[in-house]
C-alpha positions in Angstrom: 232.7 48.4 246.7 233.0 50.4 249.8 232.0 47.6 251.6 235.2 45.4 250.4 237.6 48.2 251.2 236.3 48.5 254.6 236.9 44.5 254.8 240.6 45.2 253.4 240.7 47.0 256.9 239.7 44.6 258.7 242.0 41.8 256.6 244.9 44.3 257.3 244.4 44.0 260.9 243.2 40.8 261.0 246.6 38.9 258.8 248.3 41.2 262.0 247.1 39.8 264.9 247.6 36.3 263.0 251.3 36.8 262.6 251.5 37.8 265.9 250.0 35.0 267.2 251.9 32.4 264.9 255.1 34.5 266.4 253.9 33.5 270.1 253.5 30.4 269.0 257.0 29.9 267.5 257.9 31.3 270.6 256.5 29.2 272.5 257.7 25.9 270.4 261.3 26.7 270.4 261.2 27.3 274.4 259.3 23.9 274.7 262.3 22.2 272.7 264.7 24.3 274.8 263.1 22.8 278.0 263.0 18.8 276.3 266.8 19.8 275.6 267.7 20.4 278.8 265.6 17.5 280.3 267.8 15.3 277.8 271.1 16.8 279.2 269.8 16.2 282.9 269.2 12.3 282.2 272.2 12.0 280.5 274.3 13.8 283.2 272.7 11.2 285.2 273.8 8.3 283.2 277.2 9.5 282.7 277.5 10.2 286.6 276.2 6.8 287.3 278.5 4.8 284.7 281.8 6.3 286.4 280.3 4.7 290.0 280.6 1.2 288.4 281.8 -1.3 291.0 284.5 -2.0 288.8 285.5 1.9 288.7 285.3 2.5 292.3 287.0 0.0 294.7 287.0 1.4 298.4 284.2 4.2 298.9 283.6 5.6 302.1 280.1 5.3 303.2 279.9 9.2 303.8 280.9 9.4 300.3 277.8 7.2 299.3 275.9 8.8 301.5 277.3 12.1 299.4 276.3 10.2 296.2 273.1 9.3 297.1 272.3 12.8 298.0 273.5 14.1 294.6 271.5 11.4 292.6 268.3 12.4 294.6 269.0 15.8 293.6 269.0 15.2 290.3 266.1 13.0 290.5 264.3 15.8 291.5 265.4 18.2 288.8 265.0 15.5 286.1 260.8 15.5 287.7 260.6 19.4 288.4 261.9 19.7 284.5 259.2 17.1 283.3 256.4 19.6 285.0 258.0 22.7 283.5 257.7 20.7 280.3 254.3 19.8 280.9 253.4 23.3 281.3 254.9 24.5 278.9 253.5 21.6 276.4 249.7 22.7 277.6 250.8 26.7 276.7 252.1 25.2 273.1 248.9 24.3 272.6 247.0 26.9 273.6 249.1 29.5 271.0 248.8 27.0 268.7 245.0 27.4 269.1 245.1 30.9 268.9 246.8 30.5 266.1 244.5 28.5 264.3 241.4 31.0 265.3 243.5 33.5 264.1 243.9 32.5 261.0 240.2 31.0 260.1 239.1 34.5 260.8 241.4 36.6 258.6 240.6 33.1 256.0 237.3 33.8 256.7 237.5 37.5 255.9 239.7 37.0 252.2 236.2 34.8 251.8 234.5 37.0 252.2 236.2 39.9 250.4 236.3 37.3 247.2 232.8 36.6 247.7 231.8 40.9 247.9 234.2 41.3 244.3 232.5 38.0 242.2 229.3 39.5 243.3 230.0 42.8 241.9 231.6 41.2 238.9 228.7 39.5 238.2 226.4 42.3 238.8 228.7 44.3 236.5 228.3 42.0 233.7 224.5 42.2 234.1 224.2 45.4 233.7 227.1 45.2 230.8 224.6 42.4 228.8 221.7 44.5 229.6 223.3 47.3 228.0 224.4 45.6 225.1 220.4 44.3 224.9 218.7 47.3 225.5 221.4 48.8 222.5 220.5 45.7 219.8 217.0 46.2 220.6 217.3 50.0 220.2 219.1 48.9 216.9 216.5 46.7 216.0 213.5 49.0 215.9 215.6 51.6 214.3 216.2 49.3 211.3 212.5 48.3 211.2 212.0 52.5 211.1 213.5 53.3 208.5 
């Protein structure tokens, strides 16, 4: 039985460095969405700014002015692609929590396994010895019987 309280230990510490990792994880997740948030809000800046420079919404523009406009729309053209690779990045480090996750929690699964496994086995070796008891007793009862 020491042997099962020395794996409770190890569960302890084990189910800790799980949640810890599933917290990460979360962590990570809810920054991910965060980022995919922001990337919606970009494009759809975009697509606002654009519908407002309709022809029908803009009748005499100055060509510094488009020059103007073109430079803004390049510049979020660029921020809509440097937020995609943040998103990437931060996709691949979603991932790799939710892996560490994972290995996290096969081992501590692996250790209430085991810790089941340690206590059936002593169960059953407890009942052994419980039905050899009550054998050895009978049969101790038996000849005693015969005896007198």
């Amino acid at each position: 039985m020491a042997n099962v309280k020395q794996l409770t230990i190890v569960l302890d510490m084990a189910q800790k460095k799980e949640q810890d990792a599933l917290k990460v994880f979360s962590q990570a997740q809810q920054q991910l969405n965060q980022l995919k948030e922001q990337m919606e809000s970009l494009v759809q800046y975009k697509q606002d700014y654009l519908a407002q420079m309709k022809p029908e919404n803009i009748h005499q523009v100055s060509a510094d002015k488009l020059i103007r406009l073109q430079g803004f729309l390049a510049q979020i053209d660029q921020s809509i692609f440097q937020q995609r690779d943040v998103i990437a990045k931060a996709s691949l480090a979603v991932d790799a929590r939710r892996e560490a996750w994972a290995k996290a929690k096969q081992y501590a699964d692996s250790i209430v396994f085991l810790i089941d496994k340690q206590n059936k086995e002593a169960f059953l070796k407890e009942d052994k010895h419980q039905q050899k008891m009550a054998d050895e007793f009978a049969m101790m009862s038996h000849h005693r019987k015969r005896q007198h």
